[in-house]
TORLOVEX-15709 format. One record per residue (C-alpha): x, y, z; residue in one letter. Coordinates in pm, whole numbers, plus 50000, padded with zeros to 5 digits. Example, Ala and Ser with C-alpha at 12.3 -4.5 7.8 and 13.67 -1.06 7.14 Angstrom:
<pts>
512304955050780a513674989450714s
</pts>
This chain:
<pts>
473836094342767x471626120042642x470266100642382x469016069542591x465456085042606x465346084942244x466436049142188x463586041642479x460886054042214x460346036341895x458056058741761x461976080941738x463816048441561x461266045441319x461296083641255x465156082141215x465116052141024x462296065640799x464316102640763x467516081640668x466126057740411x467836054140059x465516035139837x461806035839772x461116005539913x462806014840232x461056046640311x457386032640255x458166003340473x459346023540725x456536050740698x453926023940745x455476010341021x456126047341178x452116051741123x451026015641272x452876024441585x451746061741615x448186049141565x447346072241257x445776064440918x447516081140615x444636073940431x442346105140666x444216132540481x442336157840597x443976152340937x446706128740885x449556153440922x447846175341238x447656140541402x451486133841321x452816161541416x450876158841791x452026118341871x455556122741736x456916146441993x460856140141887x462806173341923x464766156741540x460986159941415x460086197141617x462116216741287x460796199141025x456956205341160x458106245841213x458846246140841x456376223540711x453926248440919x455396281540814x454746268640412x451046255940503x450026286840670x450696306840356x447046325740295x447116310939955x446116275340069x443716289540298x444166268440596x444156237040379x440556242740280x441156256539899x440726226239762x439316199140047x436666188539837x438876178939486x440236142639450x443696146139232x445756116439060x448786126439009x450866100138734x454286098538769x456516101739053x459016119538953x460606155039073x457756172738899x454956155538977x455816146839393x456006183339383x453006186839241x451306161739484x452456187039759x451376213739678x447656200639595x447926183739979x448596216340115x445376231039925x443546200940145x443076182439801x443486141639839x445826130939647x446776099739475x450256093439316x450666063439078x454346051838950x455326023238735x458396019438859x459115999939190x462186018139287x464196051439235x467306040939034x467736072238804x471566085038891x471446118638692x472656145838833x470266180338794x471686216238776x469176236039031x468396271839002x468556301539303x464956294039381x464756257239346x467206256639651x465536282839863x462436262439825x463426226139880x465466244040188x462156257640306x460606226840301x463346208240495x465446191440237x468556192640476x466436166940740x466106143140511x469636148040311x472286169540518x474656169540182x472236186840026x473836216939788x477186217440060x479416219439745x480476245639499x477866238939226x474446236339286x472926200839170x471376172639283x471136137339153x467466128139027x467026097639261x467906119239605x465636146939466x462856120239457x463166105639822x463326140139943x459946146339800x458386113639834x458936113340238x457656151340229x454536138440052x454346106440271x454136132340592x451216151540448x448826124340346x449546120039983x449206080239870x452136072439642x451686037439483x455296024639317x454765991039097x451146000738876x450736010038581x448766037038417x446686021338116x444396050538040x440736072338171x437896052138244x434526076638153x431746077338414x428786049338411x426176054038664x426916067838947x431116064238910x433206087638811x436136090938662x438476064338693x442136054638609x442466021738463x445546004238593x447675970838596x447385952338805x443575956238791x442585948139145x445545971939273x442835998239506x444026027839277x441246015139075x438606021039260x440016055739302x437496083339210x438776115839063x438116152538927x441786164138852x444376145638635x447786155038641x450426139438395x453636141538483x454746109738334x457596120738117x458756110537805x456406120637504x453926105137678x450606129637647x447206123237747x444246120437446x443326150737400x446296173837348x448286180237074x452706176837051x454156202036839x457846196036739x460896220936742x463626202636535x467326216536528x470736210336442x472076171836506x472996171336861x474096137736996x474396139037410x476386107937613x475956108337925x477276084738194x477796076638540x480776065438767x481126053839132x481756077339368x483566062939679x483876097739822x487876089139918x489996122539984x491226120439625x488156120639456x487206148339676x490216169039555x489126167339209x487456200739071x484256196538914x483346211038536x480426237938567x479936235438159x482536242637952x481936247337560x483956242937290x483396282937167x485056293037526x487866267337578x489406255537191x492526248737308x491186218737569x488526208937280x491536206137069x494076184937256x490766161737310x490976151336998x494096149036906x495436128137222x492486107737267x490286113936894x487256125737092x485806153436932x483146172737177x480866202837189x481226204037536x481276189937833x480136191738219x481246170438509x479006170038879x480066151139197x477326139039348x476116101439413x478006091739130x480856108338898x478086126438672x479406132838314x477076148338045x479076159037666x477896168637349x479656141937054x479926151236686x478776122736488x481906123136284x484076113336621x481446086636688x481826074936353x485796073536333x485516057236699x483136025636594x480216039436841x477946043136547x478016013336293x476716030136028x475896066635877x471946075835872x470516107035784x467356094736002x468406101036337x465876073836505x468116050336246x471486065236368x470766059436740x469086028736669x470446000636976x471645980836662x473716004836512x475406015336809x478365999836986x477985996037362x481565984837393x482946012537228x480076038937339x481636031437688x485766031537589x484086067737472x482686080337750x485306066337995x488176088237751x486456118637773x486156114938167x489146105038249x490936136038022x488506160738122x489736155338511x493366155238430x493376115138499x492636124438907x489696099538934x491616064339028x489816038038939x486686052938756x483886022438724x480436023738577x477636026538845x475096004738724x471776014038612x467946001538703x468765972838496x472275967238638x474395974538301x476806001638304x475196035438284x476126053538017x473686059437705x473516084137409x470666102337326x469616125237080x468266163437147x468086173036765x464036178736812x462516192437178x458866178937215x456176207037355x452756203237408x450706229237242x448396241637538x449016227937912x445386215138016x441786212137914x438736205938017x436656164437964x432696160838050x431036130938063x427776124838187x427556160238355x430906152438537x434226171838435x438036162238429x440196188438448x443416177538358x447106194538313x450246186338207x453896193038413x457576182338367x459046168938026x455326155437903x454566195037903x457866207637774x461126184537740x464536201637890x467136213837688x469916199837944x473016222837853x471266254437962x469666237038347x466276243038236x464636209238314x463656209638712x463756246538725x461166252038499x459146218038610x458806235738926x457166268638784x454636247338591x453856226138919x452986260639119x451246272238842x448826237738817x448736241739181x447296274939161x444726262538832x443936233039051x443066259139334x440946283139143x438986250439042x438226240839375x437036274639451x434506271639145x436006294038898x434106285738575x436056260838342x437006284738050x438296311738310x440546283238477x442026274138135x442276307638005x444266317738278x446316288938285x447166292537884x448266327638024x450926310438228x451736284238012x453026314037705x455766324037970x457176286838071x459706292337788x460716320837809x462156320538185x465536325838274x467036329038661x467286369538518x463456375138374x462016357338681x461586378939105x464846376039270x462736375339581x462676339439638x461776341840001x457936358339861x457426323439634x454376307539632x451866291739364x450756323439298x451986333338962x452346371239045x454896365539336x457416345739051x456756362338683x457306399538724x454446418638534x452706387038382x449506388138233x446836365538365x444366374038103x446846373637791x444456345337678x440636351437636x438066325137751x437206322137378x440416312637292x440406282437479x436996263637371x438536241837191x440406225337518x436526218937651x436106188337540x432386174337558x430456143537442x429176165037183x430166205937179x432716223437249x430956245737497x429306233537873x426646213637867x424186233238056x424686264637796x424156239337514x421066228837669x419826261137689x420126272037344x418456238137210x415256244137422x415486286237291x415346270236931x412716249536982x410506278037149x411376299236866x409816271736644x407086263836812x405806299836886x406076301536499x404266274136403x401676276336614x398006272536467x398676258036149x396746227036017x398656192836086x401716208936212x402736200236590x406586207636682x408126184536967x411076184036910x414356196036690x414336160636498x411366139136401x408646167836404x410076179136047x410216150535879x406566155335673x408206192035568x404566209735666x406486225535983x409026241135739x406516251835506x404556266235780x407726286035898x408306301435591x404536305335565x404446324635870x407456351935725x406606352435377x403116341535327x403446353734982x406166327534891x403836300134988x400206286734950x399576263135224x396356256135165x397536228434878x400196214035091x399476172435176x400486165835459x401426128335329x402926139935032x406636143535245x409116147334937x406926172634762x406816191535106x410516191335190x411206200534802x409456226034801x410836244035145x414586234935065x414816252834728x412686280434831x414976285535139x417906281034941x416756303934639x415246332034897x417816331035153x420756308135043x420436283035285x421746252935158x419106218435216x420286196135548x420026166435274x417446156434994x413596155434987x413496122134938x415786112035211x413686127535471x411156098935394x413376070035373x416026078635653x415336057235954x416376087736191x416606120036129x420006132736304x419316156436588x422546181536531x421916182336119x418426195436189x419866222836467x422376237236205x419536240935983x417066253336183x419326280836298x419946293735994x416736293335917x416126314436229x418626337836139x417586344035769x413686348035889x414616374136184x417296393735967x415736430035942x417946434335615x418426410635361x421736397535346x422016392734980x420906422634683x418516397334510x417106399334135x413586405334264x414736439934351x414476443233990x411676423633873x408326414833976x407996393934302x407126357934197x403546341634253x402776313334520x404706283234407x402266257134432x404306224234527x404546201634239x405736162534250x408956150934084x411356123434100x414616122334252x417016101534086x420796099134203x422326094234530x422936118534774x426686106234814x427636117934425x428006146434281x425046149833991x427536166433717x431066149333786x429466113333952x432156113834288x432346113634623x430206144634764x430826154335126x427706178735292x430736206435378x430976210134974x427726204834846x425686227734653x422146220934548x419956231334272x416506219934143x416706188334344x420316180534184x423246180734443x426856185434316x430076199034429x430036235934426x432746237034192x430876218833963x428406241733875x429696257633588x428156265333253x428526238632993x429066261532715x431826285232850x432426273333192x431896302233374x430956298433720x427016298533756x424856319934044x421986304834232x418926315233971x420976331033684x421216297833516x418726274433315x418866235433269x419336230132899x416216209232733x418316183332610x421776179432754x420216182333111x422736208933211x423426240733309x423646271933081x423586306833190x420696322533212x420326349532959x417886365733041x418646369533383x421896375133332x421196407733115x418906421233414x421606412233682x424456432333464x422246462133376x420936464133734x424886466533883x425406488633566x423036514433682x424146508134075x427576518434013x427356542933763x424196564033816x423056555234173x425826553834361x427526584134265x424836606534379x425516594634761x428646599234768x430666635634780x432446645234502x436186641034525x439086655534355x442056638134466x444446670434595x448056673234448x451266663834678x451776695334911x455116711634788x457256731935016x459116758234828x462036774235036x463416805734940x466226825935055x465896864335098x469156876334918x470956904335117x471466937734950x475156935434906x475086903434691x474686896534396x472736862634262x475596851534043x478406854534282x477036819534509x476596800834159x479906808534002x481196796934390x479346763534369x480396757134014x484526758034104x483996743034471x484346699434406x482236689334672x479316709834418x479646688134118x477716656234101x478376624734193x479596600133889x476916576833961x474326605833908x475996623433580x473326603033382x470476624633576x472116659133503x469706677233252x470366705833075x468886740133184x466146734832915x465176700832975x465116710533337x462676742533340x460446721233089x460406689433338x459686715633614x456726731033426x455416694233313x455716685833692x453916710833812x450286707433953x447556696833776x445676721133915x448116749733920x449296760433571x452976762133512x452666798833497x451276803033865x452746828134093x454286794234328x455836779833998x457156815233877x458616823534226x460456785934205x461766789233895x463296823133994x464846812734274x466546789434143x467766806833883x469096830934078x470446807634337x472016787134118x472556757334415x468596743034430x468376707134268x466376694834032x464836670434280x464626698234547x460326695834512x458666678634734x455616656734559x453246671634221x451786647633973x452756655333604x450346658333339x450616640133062x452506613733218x452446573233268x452056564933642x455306544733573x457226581833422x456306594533819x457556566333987x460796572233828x460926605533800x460116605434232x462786581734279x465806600734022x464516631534254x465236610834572x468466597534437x470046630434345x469396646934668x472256655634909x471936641835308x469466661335477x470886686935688x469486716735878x471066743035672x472616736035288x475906747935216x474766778835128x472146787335416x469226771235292x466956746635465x466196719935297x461826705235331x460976693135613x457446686235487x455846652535655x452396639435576x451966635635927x452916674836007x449746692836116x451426725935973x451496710835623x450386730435358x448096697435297x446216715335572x446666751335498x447286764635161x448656748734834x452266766834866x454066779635166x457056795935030x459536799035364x462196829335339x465366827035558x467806853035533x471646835635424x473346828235747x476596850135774x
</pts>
C-alpha cells in the first residue's frame, strides 16, 4: 500500500510513464504532457530544469536530480552561465549530437535539435568504452534503462542509447524537433541572423536565430565550407544483421562473441567454410534488443554464394542494390549466425528495420571519410557562425576496433569546451586554433593513450588527453577556416588596414595640382594620383608639370611602366582600360597600391638595377601611343591570359613565359631587351646585356672577394696511433705472428684490395696532405710504425685529400679504406686502439693541431 500516494499524483504517472517510454514519439508526448501538468515551459531554458526539479517532488525523480546536479555544478560550466547568451542548433539527433546538445545546456546555451527522422528505429548494437559507461552512469542512464551494461560485454544498441539521451536533454530545456528537415544556412538580411532553412517551411525551427552550428548529421554529409579527405584501404565488405530477441532462458544461455578474427581462431574460420561455404574475416555477436551480428565477407564467398551478381572492380558498382541478392544476402547472414552460436538460437527471425524489411545489409568500409579540420569560422554582415563538426560527419568509425561512440564522445566535450570559450569571447582564430589542437589527437585515441581517471572527466580537454597540446596549432594556421564575404581575416582588422592605405595615400599626395584622393578606387582612374606618388619619391623619374590631367591613358602609361621598370611592380591592367572600364574594382586597386607602398618606403632596393652602372635616366616626359590588342590575350602567342601570369612590357601584355628572344629564345629581363624595327619583337638587348654581364663579372670576381676572408679549406684531421714497443721485443716477432695466425689474412671478398708493399707506401705518400709533404715528421712516424708493426691497414687513416687525384679516385679510395677495415673494437688484436676521431669531438685535432700521434704501451 505504500505506493497509493504515488498513484494519487499524476504529475508521478506521467514521470514514470515518461522514464519508461520506448519510442520517440512516446517520450515527447509524454514530456509535454508531464510539463502541461507541472505548469512549466520547456521553452524558458534558462530556468526550465530549476523549475522541474522544485514541482516534481517524486522520491523515483530525487536520484536522478542528485546526479544531474553533481554534473552541472562542475566549475567548468560555471553555474550554467558560460554560455547563456549563445543560441546553438544542433542537426542530427543521434548519440553524438544529443550529447552534444547536453553539454551546451549545461553551459546555459539554448539549444535547438533538428532530426529528419520521426522515430528511433536504428537496432545496432555499439561496443562502449570504460569511460563512455562511467559517464552515461553519471548522468543516470540506469533511471531511464535498468539493463543498462548488466551483461558481460559492454554495448548498447543505437536506438536505447538515443532515448536515454533524448529524455536527458528533454529535462534540461533542449528543443528536439523529430520529422524536419535540414535544407541548408540562410545568411543574415537586415536585422536577422542566421537561420536554418528547413522542410516543412513554416515548422518554428525556422524562425530560429543562431550563432553556433553543430553538424552531427552523419553520413558524408559536411557543411559548405569544409573539405573530406579520403583514406582508401584494402576491400572490406561488412554484413551486418539483426534477429529477435525474445529474451527466453535459452537464448539467455547462449554466450555472446566479443570479436573473434580469423588470424586468432583458423580452425572455426575453417570449418565455416567448409560446412556451410561462408568464408569470413571475422565475426562478433551482441545480445542486446536484438541478436546483433556484425562479420567481415570475402567477396569471393559472396560471389560463389549468389549475394553479388556480378564481379566489379568499382566497389560503388559491386554493392550496387542491383547487383546484390537480398534473398541470398539473408540465407548468408542467417548461416553464419546460426554456426557461429553452435545452432543454440531456436528460431532466429529478422527484426525488421525503419522500413519494416528484414534487417540485414552489407556495406562497404574499403575507404573511411575524415574531414580535414573540425570547424571554422562564417561572417556575414558583421555577424559570425561558428560552426563544428562531431560523430561520423567529422570522422566515420572503423567498427571492428569500437571506435565509433567512444570517440564521438571526445569530439562532443571537446565542441563543448570550443563552444564555451566562444561564449566567453575568446577571439575567433584562438577558438579554432585550439580546437584544430584537439581535433590532431581524435585519431589517435585508444582506451590505453587516454586518463584512466574517468571519475575527473569533463569537457575540458586536459582532464581526458594526458599531456595534450592546446596550442599545437598557431592562430595563423587556421585563417583559412575564417571565412568572410571577402578576406580571410575579421572584418574590423580589414577595415583598418583599408583606411591606413588610404591615409598613406593621401598624406602623399597632398598639394599637387588636380589630384584629390577619396578613396582606394575611382580617385586613380585619370593616373595624375599615381604620377604624383611616384612624383613625391622620385621627383627625378617624373616631370609633372607636362602631365594633362584629361589625357588618362598617357597618364596611367606612363606610371605603370615606370613602376614596373623601377620597382617591378607589375600594372593592375592596361592604360587604356582605366578609361573605358565602367568601375574600377576596389580589391585590384588595394593589391596595387600596396605594393606600391611597399616599393616607395623600402630603405633598400630590392632588386641590383642597371642604373647602378650607368647614368640615371632623364624625366620621361609622357608621350601618347595606341594600344592595340585585348587585355584577355597574350600579345606574342594570341591565348587566353589570366592577371596571375601576366607580364607586361611597353604597353604589350603576354604570358611571362612568352617573353623570350626571337632569335635564340633565351628568356628576356625587364629592360635588357629591345623590340626589333620590323618583326615587332623582342631581341636581347646588346648593349645592355654586355653592361649587365661585365657589371656581375667584376661583382664576383674583383669586388666581392675583398669582403670576404680568405679561406683555405683545412685537410681531414688524421689520428695516427702508435704503440710504444717494449724493450724486450722485437718489431718482427708480432708480424711474422699475424702472418701464420688465419683470422690475420684477408677476407676473399677483399683480396682484390691487397696492394703490394710498394703500391701501398706510394698510395700513402699520394694520400697524404696537401699541405703536409709526404716527407713530414707525421707521415715519416706513420710509415714507420707500420712497418715495424706489421698489423696497421692500409685503410687504418682517418680522412687526407690526395693530390693529383679525381674527386671520384677519393670517393673510392675512402670507401676501399672503409671496406677493408676490421669491426671497431677498443683494443686490436695486438693492443692497439683503433681512431676514435669524430667531427663532432671537441678534442679533435680539427681543433688542436694537424696530428696527434697517441702512444699506448702493448697490453700484456
Amino acid at each position: 500500500m505504500a505506493n497509493e500516494p504515488d498513484s494519487v499524483d499524476p504529475s508521478h504517472a506521467l514521470f514514470d510513464r515518461f522514464v519508461q517510454a520506448q519510442t520517440c514519439k512516446e517520450t515527447q508526448q509524454n514530456f509535454i504532457e508531464l510539463c502541461r501538468h507541472l505548469e512549466v515551459e520547456p521553452r524558458d531554458y534558462k530556468h526550465f530544469y530549476s523549475k522541474l526539479k522544485d514541482r516534481l517532488n517524486y522520491w523515483k525523480a530525487k536520484d536522478l536530480w542528485q546526479k544531474i546536479d553533481k554534473r552541472a555544478a562542475h566549475l567548468d560550466y560555471d553555474q550554467g552561465q558560460a554560455c547563456h547568451q549563445n543560441k546553438c542548433l544542433v542537426l542530427g539527433a543521434g548519440p553524438c549530437g544529443l550529447r552534444t546538445a547536453i553539454e551546451l545546456a549545461l553551459l546555459g546555451a539554448q539549444v535547438v535539435v533538428l532530426e529528419k527522422r520521426a522515430s528511433f528505429t536504428r537496432n545496432n548494437v555499439l561496443h562502449l568504452w570504460l569511460y563512455t559507461i562511467r559517464d552515461l552512469l553519471n548522468l543516470g542512464a540506469k533511471k531511464f534503462y535498468g539493463r543498462f551494461c548488466s551483461g558481460s560485454i559492454h554495448h548498447i544498441s543505437i536506438r536505447q542509447l538515443q532515448m536515454i539521451l533524448l529524455k536527458l536533454a528533454l529535462i534540461l530545456g533542449v528543443e528536439v524537433h523529430t520529422g524536419v528537415t535540414f535544407e541548408g544556412l540562410q545568411e543574415p538580411s537586415g536585422s536577422t541572423g542566421w537561420r536554418a532553412q528547413v522542410s516543412p517551411a513554416s515548422h518554428t525551427a525556422a524562425a530560429f536565430e543562431f550563432d553556433v552550428f553543430i553538424s552531427a548529421g552523419g553520413g558524408r554529409y559536411v557543411p559548405d565550407g569544409f573539405k573530406v579527405k579520403e583514406l582508401r584501404g584494402k576491400l572490406a565488405i561488412g554484413i551486418t544483421a539483426n534477429f529477435v530477441n525474445r529474451h527466453s532462458k535459452q537464448e539467455a544461455r547462449v554466450q555472446e562473441i566479443s570479436g573473434v578474427a580469423r588470424i586468432y581462431n583458423q580452425k572455426f574460420f575453417q570449418a565455416l567454410q567448409t560446412e556451410i561455404g561462408v568464408d569470413l574475416e571475422n565475426i562478433v555477436y551482441y545480445k542486446d534488443d536484438t541478436h546483433y551480428f556484425v562479420m567481415t565477407a570475402k567477396k569471393g564467398s559472396l560471389l560463389k554464394k549468389g549475394v553479388i551478381k556480378q564481379d566489379f572492380s568499382d566497389v560503388n558498382q559491386l554493392l550496387a542494390p542491383a547487383n546484390v541478392n537480398q534473398e541470398a544476402l539473408q540465407k548468408y547472414a542467417y548461416d553464419a549466425a546460426d554456426f557461429s552460436t553452435d545452432h543454440m538460437l531456436p528460431d532466429l527471425e529478422f527484426a525488421k528495420n525503419h522500413a519494416g524489411h528484414p534487417d540485414v545489409a552489407m556495406f562497404d568500409f574499403t575507404c573511411m571519410h575524415r574531414a580535414e579540420n573540425a570547424s571554422l569560422v562564417k561572417e556575414r554582415k558583421g555577424k559570425r557562425l561558428l560552426i563544428a563538426l562531431v560523430g561520423d560527419s567529422l570522422v566515420e568509425p572503423f567498427w571492428p576496433l569500437g571506435t565509433g561512440i567512444a570517440r564521438g564522445f571526445l569530439a562532443a566535450f571537446d565542441t563543448a569546451w570550443m563552444v564555451r570559450s566562444w561564449g566567453k569571447g575568446v577571439p575567433p582564430l584562438e577558438v579554432l586554433a585550439e580546437r584544430e589542437s584537439l581535433y590532431q589527437l581524435l585519431s589517435q585515441t585508444t582506451p590505453e593513450n587516454t586518463s584512466k581517471n574517468y571519475a575527473a572527466y569533463s569537457i575540458d580537454p586536459s582532464t581526458r588527453y594526458p599531456n595534450a597540446n592546446l596550442s599545437l596549432m598557431k592562430p595563423v594556421q587556421v585563417k583559412h577556416t575564417v571565412l568572410d564575404a571577402h578576406l580571410h581575416t575579421c572584418k574590423s582588422y580589414s577595415i583598418r588596414r583599408l583606411e591606413d592605405l588610404l591615409s598613406w595615400c593621401q598624406k602623399n599626395t597632398a598639394g599637387y595640382k588636380h589630384v584629390k584622393v577619396k578613396d582606394l578606387s575611382e580617385s586613380w582612374r585619370s593616373g595624375m594620383a599615381l604620377c604624383a606618388l611616384i612624383h613625391n619619391f622620385r621627383p627625378e623619374l617624373i616631370d609633372m608639370s607636362c602631365l594633362d590631367e584629361y589625357n588618362i591613358t598617357g597618364n596611367n602609361k606612363l606610371a605603370f611602366d615606370l613602376m614596373e621598370r623601377e620597382f617591378g611592380i607589375t600594372p593592375v591592367m592596361r592604360a587604356s582600360e582605366m578609361t573605358t572600364c565602367g568601375k574600377i574594382d576596389q580589391l585590384s586597386m588595394v593589391v596595387y597600391l600596396t605594393q606600391i607602398r611597399n616599393a616607395l618606403t623600402e630603405k633598400h632596393t630590392p632588386y641590383l638595377k642597371l642604373c647602378l652602372i650607368v647614368q640615371p635616366a632623364a624625366p620621361v616626359v609622357p608621350m601618347a601611343s595606341s594600344e592595340a590588342g585585348s587585355s584577355e590575350l597574350c600579345y606574342f602567342c594570341n591565348k587566353h591570359l589570366y592577371v596571375l601570369e601576366r607580364g607586361s612590357a611597353e604597353g604589350k601584355f603576354f604570358h611571362r613565359s612568352c617573353f623570350n628572344c626571337y632569335q635564340c629564345g633565351s628568356t628576356l629581363r625587364q629592360g635588357g631587351y629591345t623590340f626589333h624595327s620590323d618583326t615587332g619583337k623582342p631581341e636581347i638587348h646588346f648593349i645592355l646585356f654586355f653592361y649587365f654581364t661585365l657589371f656581375y663579372s667584376i661583382l664576383f670576381y674583383f669586388i666581392i672577394p675583398h669582403f670576404i676572408l680568405p679561406y683555405s679549406p683545412l685537410p681531414k684531421p688524421r689520428t695516427v696511433h702508435n704503440v710504444v714497443p717494449q724493450a724486450s721485443n722485437t718489431p718482427e716477432e708480432p708480424e711474422q705472428n699475424q702472418e701464420e695466425t688465419p683470422e690475420s689474412k684477408s677476407k676473399p671478398s677483399l683480396r682484390k684490395l691487397q696492394l703490394s708493399q710498394e703500391e701501398k707506401a706510394d698510395r700513402l705518400s699520394q694520400d697524404s696532405d696537401s699541405e703536409t709533404p709526404a716527407s713530414s715528421s707525421a707521415a715519416s712516424t706513420s710509415s714507420s710504425s707500420k712497418q715495424q708493426e706489421g698489423g696497421e691497414e692500409e685503410g687504418y687513416w682517418s680522412g687526407g685529400t690526395a693530390t693529383g687525384m679525381s674527386l671520384r679516385d677519393q670517393r673510392n679510395r675512402r670507401c676501399m679504406r672503409r671496406k677493408s677495415e676490421p669491426p671497431p673494437s677498443a683494443h686490436s688484436q695486438h693492443g692497439k686502439m683503433r681512431s676514435k676521431f669524430s667531427p663532432w669531438n671537441l678534442s679533435s685535432p680539427r681543433l688542436q693541431q694537424r696530428f696527434s700521434v697517441l702512444r699506448v704501451a702493448p697490453s700484456g
